[in-house]
PDB file of N, H, CA, C and O in Angstrom:
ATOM      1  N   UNK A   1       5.737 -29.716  15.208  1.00  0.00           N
ATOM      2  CA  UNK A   1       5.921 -28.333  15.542  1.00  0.00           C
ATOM      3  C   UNK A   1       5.200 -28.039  16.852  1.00  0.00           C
ATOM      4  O   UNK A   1       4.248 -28.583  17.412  1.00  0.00           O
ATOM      5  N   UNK A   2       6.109 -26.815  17.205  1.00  0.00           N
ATOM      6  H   UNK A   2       6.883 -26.374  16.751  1.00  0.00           H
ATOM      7  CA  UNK A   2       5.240 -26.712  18.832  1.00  0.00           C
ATOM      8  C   UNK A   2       5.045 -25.461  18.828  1.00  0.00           C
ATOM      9  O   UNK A   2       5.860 -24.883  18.109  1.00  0.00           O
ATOM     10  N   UNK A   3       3.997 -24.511  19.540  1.00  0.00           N
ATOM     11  H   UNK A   3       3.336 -24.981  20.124  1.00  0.00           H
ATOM     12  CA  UNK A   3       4.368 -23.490  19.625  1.00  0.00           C
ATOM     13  C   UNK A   3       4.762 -23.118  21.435  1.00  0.00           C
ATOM     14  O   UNK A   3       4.228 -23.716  22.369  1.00  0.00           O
ATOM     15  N   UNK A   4       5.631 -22.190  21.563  1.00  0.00           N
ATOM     16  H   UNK A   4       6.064 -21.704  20.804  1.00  0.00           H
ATOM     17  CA  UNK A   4       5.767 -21.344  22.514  1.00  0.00           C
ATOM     18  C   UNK A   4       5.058 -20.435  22.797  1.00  0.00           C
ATOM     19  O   UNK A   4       4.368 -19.974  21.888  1.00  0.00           O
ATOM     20  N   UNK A   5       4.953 -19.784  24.278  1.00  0.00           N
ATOM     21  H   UNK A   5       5.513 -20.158  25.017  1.00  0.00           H
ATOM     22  CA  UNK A   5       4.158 -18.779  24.523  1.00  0.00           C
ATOM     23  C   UNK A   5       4.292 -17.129  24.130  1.00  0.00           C
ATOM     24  O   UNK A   5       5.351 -16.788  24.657  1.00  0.00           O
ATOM     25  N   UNK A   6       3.825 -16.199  23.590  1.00  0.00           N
ATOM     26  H   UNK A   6       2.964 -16.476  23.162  1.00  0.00           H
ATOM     27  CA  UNK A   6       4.085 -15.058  23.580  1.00  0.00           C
ATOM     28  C   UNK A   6       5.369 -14.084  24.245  1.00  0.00           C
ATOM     29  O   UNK A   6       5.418 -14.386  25.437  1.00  0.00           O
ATOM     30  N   UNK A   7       6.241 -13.217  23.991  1.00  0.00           N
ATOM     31  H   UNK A   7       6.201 -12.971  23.022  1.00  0.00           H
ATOM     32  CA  UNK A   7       6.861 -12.367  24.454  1.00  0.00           C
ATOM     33  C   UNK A   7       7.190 -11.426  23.689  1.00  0.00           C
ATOM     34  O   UNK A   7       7.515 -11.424  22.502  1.00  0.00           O
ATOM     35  N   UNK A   8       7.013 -10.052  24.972  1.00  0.00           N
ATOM     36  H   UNK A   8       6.749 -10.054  25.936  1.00  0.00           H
ATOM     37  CA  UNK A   8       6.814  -8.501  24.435  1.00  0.00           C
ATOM     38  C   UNK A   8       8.804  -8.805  24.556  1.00  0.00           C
ATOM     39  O   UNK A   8       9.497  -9.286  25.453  1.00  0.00           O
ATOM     40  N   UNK A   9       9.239  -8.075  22.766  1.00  0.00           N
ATOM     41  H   UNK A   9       8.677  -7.684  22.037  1.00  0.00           H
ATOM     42  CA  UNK A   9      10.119  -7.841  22.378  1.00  0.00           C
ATOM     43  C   UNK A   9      10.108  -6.561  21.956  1.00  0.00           C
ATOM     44  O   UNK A   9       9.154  -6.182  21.276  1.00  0.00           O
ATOM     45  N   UNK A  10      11.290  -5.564  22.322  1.00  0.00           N
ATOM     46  H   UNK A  10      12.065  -5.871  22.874  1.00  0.00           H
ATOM     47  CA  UNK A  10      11.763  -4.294  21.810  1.00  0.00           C
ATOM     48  C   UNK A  10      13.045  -4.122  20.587  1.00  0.00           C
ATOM     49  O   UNK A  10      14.123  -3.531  20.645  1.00  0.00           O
ATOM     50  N   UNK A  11      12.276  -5.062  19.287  1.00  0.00           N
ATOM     51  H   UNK A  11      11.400  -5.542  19.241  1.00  0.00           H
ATOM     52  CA  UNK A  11      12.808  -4.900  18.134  1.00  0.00           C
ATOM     53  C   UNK A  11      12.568  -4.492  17.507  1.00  0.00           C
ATOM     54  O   UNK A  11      12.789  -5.108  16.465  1.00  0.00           O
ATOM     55  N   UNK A  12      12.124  -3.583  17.377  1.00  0.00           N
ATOM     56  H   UNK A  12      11.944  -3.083  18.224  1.00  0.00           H
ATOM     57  CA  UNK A  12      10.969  -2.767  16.215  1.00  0.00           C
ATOM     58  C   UNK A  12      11.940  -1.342  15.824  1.00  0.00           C
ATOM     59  O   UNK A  12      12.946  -1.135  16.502  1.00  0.00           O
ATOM     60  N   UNK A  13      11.550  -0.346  14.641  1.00  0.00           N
ATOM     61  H   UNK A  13      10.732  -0.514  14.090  1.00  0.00           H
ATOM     62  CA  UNK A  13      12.414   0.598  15.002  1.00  0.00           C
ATOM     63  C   UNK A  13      12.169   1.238  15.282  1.00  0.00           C
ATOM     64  O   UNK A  13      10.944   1.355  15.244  1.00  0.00           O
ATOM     65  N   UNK A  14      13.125   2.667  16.020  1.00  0.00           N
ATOM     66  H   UNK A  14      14.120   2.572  16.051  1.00  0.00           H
ATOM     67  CA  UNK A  14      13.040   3.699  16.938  1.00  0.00           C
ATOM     68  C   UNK A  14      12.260   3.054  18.258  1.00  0.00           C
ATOM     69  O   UNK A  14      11.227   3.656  18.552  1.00  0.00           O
ATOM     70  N   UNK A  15      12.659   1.728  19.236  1.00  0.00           N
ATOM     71  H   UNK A  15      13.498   1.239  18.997  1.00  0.00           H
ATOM     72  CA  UNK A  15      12.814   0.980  19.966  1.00  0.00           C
ATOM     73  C   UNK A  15      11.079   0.498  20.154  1.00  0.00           C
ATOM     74  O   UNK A  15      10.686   0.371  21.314  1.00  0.00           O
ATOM     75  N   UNK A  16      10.216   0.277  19.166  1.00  0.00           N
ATOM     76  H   UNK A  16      10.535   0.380  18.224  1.00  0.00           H
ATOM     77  CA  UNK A  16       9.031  -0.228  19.496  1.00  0.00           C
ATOM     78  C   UNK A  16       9.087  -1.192  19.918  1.00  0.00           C
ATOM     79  O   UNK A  16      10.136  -1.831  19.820  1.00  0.00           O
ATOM     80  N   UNK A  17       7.881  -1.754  20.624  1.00  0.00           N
ATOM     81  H   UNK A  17       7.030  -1.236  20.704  1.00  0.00           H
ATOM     82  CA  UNK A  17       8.023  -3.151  21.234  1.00  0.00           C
ATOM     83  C   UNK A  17       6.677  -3.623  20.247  1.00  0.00           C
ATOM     84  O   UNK A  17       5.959  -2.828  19.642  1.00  0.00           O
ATOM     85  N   UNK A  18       6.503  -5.400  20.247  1.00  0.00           N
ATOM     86  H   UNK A  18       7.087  -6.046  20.739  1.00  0.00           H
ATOM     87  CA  UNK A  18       5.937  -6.055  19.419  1.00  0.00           C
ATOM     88  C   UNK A  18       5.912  -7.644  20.131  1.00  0.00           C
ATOM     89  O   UNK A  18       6.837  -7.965  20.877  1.00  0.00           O
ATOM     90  N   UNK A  19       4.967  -8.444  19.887  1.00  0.00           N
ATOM     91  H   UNK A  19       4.216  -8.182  19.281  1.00  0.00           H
ATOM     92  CA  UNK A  19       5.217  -9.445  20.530  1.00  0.00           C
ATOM     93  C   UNK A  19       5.905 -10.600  19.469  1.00  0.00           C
ATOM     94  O   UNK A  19       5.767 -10.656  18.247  1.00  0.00           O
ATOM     95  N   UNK A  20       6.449 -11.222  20.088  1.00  0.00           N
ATOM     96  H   UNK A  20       6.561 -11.176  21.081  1.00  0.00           H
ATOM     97  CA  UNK A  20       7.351 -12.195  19.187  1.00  0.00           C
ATOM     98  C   UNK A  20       6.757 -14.004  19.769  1.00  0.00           C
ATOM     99  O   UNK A  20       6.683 -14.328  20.955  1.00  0.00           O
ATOM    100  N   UNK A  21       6.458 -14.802  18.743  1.00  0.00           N
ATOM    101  H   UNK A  21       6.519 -14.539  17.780  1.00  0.00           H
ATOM    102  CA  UNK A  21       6.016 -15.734  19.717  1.00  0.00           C
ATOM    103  C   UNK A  21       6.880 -17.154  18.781  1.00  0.00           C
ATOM    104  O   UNK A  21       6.848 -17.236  17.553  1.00  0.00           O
ATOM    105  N   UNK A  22       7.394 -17.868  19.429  1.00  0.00           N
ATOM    106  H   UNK A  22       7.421 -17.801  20.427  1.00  0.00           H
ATOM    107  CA  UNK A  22       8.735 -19.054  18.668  1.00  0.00           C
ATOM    108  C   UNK A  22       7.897 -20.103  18.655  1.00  0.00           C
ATOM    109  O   UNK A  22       7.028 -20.332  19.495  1.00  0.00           O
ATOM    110  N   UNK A  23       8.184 -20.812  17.597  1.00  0.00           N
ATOM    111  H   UNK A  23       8.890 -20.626  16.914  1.00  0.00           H
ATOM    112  CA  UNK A  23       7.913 -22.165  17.291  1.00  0.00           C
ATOM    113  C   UNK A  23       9.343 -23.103  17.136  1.00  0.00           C
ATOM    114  O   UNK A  23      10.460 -22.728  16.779  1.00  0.00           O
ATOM    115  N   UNK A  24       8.841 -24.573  17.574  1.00  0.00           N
ATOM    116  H   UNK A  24       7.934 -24.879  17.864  1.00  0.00           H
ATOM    117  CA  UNK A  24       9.834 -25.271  17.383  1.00  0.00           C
ATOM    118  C   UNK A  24       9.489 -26.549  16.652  1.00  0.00           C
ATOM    119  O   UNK A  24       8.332 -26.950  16.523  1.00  0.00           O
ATOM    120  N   UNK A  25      10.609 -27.193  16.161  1.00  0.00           N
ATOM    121  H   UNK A  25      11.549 -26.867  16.266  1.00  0.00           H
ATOM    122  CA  UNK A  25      10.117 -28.037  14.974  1.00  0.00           C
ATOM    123  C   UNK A  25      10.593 -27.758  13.899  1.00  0.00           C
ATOM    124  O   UNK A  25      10.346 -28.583  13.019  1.00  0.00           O
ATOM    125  N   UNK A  26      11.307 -26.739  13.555  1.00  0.00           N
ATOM    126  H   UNK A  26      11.508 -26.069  14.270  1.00  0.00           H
ATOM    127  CA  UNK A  26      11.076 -26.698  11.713  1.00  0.00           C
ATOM    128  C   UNK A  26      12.637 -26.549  11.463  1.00  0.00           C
ATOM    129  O   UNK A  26      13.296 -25.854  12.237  1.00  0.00           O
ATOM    130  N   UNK A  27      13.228 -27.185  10.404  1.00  0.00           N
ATOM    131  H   UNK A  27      12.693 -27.749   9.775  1.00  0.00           H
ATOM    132  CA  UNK A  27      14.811 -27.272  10.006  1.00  0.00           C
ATOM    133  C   UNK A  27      15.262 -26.113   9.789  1.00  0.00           C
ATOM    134  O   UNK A  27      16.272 -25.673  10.340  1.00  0.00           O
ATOM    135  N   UNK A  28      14.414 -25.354   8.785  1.00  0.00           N
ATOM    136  H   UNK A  28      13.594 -25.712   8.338  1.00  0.00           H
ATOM    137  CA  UNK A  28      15.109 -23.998   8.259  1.00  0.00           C
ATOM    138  C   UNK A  28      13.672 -23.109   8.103  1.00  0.00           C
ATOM    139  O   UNK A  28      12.677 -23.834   8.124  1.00  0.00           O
ATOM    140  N   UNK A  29      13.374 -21.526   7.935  1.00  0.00           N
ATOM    141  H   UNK A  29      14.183 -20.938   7.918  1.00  0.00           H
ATOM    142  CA  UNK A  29      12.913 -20.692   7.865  1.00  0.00           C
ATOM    143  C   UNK A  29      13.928 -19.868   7.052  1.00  0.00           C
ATOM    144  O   UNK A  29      15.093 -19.591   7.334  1.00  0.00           O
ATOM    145  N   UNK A  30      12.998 -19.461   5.682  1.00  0.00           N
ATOM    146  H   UNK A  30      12.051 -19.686   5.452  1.00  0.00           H
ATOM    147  CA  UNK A  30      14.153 -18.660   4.501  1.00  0.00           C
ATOM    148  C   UNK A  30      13.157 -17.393   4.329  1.00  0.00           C
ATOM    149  O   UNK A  30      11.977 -17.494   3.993  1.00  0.00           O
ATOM    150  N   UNK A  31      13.761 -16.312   4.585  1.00  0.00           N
ATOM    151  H   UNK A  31      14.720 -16.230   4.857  1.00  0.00           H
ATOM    152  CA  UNK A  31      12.886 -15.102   3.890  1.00  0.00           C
ATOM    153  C   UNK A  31      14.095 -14.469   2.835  1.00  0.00           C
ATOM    154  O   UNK A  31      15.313 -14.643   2.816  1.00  0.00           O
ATOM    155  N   UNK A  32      13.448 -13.893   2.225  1.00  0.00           N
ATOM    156  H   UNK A  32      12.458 -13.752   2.241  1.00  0.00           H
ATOM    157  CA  UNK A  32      14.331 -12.638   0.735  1.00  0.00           C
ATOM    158  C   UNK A  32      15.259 -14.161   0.426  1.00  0.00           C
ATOM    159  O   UNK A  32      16.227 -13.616  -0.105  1.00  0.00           O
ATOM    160  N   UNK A  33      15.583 -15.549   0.403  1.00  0.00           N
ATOM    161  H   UNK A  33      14.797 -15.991   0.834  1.00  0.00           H
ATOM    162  CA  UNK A  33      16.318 -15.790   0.088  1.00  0.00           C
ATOM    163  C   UNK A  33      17.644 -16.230   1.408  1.00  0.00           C
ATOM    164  O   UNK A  33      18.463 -17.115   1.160  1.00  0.00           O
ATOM    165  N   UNK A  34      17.657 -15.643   2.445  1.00  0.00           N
ATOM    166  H   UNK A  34      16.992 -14.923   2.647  1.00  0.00           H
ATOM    167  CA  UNK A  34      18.581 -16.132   3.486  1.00  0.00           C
ATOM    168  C   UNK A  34      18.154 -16.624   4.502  1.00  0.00           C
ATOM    169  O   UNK A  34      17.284 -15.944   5.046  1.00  0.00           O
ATOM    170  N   UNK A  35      18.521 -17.913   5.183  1.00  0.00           N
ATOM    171  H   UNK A  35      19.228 -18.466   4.741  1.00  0.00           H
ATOM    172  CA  UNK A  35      18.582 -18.635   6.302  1.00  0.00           C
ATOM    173  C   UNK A  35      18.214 -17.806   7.527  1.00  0.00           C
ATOM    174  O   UNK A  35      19.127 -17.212   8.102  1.00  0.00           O
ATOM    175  N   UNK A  36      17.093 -17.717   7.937  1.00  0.00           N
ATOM    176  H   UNK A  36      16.352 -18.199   7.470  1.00  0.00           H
ATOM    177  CA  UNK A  36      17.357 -16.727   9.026  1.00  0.00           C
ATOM    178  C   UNK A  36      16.787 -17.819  10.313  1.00  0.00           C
ATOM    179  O   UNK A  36      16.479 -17.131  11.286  1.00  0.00           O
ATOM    180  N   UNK A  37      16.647 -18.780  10.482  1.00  0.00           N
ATOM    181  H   UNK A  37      16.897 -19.340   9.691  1.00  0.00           H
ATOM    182  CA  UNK A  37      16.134 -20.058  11.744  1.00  0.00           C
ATOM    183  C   UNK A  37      16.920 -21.530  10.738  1.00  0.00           C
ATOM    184  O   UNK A  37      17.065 -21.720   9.530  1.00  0.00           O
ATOM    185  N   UNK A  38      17.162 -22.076  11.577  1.00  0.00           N
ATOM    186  H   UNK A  38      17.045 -21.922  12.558  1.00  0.00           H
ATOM    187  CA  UNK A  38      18.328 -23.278  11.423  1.00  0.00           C
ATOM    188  C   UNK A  38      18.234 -23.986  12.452  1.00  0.00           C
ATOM    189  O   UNK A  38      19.049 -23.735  13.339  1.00  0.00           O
ATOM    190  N   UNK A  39      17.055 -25.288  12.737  1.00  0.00           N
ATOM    191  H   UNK A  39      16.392 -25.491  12.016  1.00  0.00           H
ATOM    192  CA  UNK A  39      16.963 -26.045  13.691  1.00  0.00           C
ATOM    193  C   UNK A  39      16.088 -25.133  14.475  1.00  0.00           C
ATOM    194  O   UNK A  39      15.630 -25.700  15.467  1.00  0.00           O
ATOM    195  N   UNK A  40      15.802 -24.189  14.372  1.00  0.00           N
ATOM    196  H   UNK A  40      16.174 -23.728  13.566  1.00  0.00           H
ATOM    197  CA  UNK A  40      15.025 -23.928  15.721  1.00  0.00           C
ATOM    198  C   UNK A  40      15.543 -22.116  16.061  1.00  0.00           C
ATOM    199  O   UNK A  40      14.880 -21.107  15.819  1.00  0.00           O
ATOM    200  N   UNK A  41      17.123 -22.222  16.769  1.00  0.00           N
ATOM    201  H   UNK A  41      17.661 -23.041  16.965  1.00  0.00           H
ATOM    202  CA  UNK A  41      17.548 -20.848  16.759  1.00  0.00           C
ATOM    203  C   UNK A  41      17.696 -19.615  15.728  1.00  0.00           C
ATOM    204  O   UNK A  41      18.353 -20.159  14.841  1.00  0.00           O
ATOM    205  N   UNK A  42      17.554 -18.716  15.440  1.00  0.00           N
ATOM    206  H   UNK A  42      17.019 -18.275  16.161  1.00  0.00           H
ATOM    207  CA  UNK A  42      17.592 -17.648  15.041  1.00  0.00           C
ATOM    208  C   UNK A  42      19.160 -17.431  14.676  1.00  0.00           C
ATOM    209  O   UNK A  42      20.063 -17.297  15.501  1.00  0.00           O
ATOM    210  N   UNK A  43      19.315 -17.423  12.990  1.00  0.00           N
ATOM    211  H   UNK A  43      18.581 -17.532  12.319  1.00  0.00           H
ATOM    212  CA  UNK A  43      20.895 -17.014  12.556  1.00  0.00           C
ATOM    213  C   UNK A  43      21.448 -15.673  12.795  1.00  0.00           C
ATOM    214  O   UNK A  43      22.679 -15.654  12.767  1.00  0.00           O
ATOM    215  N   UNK A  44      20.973 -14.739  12.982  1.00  0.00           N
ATOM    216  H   UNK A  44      19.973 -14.754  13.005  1.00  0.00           H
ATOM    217  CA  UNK A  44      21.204 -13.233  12.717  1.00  0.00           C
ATOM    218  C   UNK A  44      20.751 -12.875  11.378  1.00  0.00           C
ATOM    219  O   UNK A  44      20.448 -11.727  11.056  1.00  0.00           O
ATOM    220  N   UNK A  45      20.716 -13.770  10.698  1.00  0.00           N
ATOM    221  H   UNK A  45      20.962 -14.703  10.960  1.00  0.00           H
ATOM    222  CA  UNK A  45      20.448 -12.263   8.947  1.00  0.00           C
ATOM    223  C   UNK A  45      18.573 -11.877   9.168  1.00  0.00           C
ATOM    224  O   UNK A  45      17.716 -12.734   9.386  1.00  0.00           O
ATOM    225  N   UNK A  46      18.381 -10.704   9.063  1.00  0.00           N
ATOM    226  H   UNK A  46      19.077 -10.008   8.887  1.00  0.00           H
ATOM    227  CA  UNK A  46      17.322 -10.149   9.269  1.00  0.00           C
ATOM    228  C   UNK A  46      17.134  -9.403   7.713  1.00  0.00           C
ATOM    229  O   UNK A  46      17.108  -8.175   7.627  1.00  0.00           O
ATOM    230  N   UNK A  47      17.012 -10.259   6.545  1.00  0.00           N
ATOM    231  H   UNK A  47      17.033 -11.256   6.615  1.00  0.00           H
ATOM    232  CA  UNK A  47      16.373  -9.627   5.584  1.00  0.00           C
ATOM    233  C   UNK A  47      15.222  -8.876   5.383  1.00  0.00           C
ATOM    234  O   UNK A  47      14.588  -8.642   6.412  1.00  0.00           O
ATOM    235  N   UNK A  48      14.681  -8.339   4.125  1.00  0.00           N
ATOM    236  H   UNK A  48      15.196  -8.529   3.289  1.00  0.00           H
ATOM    237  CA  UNK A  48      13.194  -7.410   4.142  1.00  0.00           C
ATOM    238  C   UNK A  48      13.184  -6.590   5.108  1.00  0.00           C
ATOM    239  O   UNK A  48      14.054  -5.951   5.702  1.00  0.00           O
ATOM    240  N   UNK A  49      11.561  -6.742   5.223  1.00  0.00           N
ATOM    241  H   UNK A  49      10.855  -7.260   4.741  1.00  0.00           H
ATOM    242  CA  UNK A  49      10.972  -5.360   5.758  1.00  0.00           C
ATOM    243  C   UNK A  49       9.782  -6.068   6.420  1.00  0.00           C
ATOM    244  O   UNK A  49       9.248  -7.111   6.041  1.00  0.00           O
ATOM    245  N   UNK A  50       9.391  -5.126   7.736  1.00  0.00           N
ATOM    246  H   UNK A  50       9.825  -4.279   8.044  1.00  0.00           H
ATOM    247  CA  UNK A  50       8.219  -5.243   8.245  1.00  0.00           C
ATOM    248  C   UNK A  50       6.848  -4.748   7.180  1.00  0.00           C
ATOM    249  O   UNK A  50       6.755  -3.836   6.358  1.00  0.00           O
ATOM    250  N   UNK A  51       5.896  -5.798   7.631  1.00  0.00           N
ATOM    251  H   UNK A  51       5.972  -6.538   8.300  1.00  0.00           H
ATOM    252  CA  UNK A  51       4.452  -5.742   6.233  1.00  0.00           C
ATOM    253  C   UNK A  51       3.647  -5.871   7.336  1.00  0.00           C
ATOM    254  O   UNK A  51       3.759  -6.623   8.304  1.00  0.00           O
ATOM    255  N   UNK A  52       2.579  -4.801   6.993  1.00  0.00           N
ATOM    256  H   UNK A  52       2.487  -4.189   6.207  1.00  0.00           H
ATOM    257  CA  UNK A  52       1.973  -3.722   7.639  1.00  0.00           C
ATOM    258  C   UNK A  52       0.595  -4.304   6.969  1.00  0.00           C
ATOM    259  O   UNK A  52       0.732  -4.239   5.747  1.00  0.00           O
ATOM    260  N   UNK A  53      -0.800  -4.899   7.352  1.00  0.00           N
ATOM    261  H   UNK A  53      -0.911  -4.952   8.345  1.00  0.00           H
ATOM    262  CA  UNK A  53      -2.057  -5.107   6.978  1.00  0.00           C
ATOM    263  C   UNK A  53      -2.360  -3.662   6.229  1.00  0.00           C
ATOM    264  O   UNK A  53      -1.954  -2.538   6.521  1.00  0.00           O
ATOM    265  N   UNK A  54      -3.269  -4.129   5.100  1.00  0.00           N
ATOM    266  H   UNK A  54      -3.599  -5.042   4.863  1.00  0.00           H
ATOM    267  CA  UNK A  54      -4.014  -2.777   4.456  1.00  0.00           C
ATOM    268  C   UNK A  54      -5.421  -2.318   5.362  1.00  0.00           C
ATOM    269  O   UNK A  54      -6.055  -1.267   5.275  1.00  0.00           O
ATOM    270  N   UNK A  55      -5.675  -3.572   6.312  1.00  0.00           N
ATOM    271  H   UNK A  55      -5.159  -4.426   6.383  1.00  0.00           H
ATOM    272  CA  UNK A  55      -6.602  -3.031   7.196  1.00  0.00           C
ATOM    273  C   UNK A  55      -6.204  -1.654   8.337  1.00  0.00           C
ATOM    274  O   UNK A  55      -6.943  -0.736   8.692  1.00  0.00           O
ATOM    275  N   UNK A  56      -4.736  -1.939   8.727  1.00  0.00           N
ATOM    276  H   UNK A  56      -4.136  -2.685   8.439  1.00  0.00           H
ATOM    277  CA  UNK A  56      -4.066  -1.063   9.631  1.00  0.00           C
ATOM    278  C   UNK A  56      -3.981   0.413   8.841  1.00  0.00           C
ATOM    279  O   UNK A  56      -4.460   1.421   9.360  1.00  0.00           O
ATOM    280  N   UNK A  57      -3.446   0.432   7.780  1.00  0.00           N
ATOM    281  H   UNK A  57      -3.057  -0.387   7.358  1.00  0.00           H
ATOM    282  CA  UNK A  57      -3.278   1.419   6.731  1.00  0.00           C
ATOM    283  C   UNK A  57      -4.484   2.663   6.077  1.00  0.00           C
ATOM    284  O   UNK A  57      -4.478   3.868   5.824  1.00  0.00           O
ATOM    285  N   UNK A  58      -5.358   1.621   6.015  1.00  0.00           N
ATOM    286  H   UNK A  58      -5.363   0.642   6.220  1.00  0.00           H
ATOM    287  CA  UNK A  58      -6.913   2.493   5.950  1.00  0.00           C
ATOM    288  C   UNK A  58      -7.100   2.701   6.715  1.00  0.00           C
ATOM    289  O   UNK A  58      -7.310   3.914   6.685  1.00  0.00           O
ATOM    290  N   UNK A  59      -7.265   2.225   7.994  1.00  0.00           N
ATOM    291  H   UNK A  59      -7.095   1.240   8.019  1.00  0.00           H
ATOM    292  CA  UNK A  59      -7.672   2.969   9.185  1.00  0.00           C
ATOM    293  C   UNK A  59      -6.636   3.860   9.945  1.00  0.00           C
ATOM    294  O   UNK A  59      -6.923   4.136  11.109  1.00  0.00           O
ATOM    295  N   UNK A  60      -5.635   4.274   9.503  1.00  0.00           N
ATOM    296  H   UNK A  60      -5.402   4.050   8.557  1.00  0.00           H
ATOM    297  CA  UNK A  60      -4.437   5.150   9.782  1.00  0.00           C
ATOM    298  C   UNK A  60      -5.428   6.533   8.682  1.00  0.00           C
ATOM    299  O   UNK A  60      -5.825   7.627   9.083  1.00  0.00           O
ATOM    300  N   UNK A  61      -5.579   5.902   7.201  1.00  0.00           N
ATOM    301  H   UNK A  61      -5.256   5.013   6.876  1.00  0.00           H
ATOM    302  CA  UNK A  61      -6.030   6.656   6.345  1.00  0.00           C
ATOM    303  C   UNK A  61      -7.129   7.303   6.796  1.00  0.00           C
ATOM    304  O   UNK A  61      -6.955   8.520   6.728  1.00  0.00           O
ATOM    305  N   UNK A  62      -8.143   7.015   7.210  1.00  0.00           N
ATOM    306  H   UNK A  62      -8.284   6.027   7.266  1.00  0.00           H
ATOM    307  CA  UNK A  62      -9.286   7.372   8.026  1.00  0.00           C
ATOM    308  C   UNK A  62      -9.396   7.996   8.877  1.00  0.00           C
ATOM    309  O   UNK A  62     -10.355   8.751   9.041  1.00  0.00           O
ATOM    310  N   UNK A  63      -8.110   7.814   9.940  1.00  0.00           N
ATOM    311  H   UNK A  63      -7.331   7.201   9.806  1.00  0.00           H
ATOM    312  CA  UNK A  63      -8.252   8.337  10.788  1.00  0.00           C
ATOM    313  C   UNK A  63      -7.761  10.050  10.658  1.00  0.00           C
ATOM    314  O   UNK A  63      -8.295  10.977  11.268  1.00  0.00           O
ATOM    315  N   UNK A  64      -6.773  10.140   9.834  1.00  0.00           N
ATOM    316  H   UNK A  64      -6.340   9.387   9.339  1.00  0.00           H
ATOM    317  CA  UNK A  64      -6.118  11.431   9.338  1.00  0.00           C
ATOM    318  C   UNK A  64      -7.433  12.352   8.534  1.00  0.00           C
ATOM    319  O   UNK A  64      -7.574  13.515   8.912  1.00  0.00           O
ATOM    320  N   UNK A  65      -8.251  11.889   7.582  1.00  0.00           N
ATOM    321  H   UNK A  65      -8.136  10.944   7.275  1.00  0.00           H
ATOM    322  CA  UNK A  65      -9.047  12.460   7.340  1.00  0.00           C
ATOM    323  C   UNK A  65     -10.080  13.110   8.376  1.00  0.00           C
ATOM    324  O   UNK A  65     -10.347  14.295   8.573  1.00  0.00           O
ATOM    325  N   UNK A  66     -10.630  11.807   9.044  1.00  0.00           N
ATOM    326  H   UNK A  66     -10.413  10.845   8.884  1.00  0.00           H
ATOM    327  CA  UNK A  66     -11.222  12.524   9.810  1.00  0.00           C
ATOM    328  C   UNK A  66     -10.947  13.863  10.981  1.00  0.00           C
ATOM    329  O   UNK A  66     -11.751  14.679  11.433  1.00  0.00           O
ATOM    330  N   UNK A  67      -9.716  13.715  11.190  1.00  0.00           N
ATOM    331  H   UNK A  67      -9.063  13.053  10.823  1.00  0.00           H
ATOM    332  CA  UNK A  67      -8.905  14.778  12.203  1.00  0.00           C
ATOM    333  C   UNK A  67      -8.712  16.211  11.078  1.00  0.00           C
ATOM    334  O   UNK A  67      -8.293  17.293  11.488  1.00  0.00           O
ATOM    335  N   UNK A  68      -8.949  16.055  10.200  1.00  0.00           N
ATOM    336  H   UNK A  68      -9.289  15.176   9.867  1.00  0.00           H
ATOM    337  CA  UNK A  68      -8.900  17.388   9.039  1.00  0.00           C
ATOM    338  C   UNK A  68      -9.957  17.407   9.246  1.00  0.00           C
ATOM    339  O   UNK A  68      -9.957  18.046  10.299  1.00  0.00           O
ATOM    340  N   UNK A  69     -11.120  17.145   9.009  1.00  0.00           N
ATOM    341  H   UNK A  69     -11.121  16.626   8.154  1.00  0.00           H
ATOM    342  CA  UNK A  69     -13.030  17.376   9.118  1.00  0.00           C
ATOM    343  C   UNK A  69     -13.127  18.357   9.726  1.00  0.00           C
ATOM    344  O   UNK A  69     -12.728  18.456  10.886  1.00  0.00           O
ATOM    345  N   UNK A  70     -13.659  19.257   9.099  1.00  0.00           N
ATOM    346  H   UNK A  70     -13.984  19.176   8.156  1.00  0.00           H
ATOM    347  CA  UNK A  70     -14.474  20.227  10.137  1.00  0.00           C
ATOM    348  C   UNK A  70     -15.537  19.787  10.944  1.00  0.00           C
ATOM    349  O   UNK A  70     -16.419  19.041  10.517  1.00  0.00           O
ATOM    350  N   UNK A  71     -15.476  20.349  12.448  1.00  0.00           N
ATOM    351  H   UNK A  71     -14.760  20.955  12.795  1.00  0.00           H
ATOM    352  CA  UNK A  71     -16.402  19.603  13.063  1.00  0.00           C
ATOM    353  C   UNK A  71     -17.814  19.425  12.441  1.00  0.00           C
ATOM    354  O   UNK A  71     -17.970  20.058  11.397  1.00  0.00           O
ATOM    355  N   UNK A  72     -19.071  18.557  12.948  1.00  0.00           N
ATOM    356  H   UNK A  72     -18.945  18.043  13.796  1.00  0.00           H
ATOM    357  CA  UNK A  72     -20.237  18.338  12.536  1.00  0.00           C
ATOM    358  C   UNK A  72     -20.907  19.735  13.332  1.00  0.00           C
ATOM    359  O   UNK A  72     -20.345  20.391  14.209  1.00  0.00           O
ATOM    360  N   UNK A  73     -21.860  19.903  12.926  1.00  0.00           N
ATOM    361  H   UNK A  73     -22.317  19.371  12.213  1.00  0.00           H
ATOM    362  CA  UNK A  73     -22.428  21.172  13.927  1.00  0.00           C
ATOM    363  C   UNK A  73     -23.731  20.517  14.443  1.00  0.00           C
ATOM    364  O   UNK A  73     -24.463  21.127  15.221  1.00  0.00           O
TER     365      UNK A  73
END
């Protein structure tokens, strides 16, 4: 397996960008069940869902609370 270098991709939705970085080497890549890498290239089926760290999530959580806080005096 090899890896490739980083690239900013605008696949995300409502057109976010995200970096995407390829490896080569591997026969098949299966998520939910469908083929989605075959030798290397990318098939089109884009099963699931983007998964989001619970670290990102609490600190989303955190951050909303704190913006309700009444200031400190």
């Amino acid at each position: 397996m090899a890896a490739c270098g980083p690239a900013l991709v605008a696949d995300l939705p409502a057109g976010g960008t995200g970096y995407l970085e390829a490896a080569k080497g591997y026969r098949y890549t299966i998520a939910a069940g469908e083929v989605t890498r075959k030798d290397d290239p990318f098939t089109g089926a884009r099963p699931g869902r983007r998964v989001r760290s619970t670290q990102f999530e609490a600190g989303r959580k955190l951050s909303a609370e704190q913006a309700a806080a009444p200031p400190a005096a």
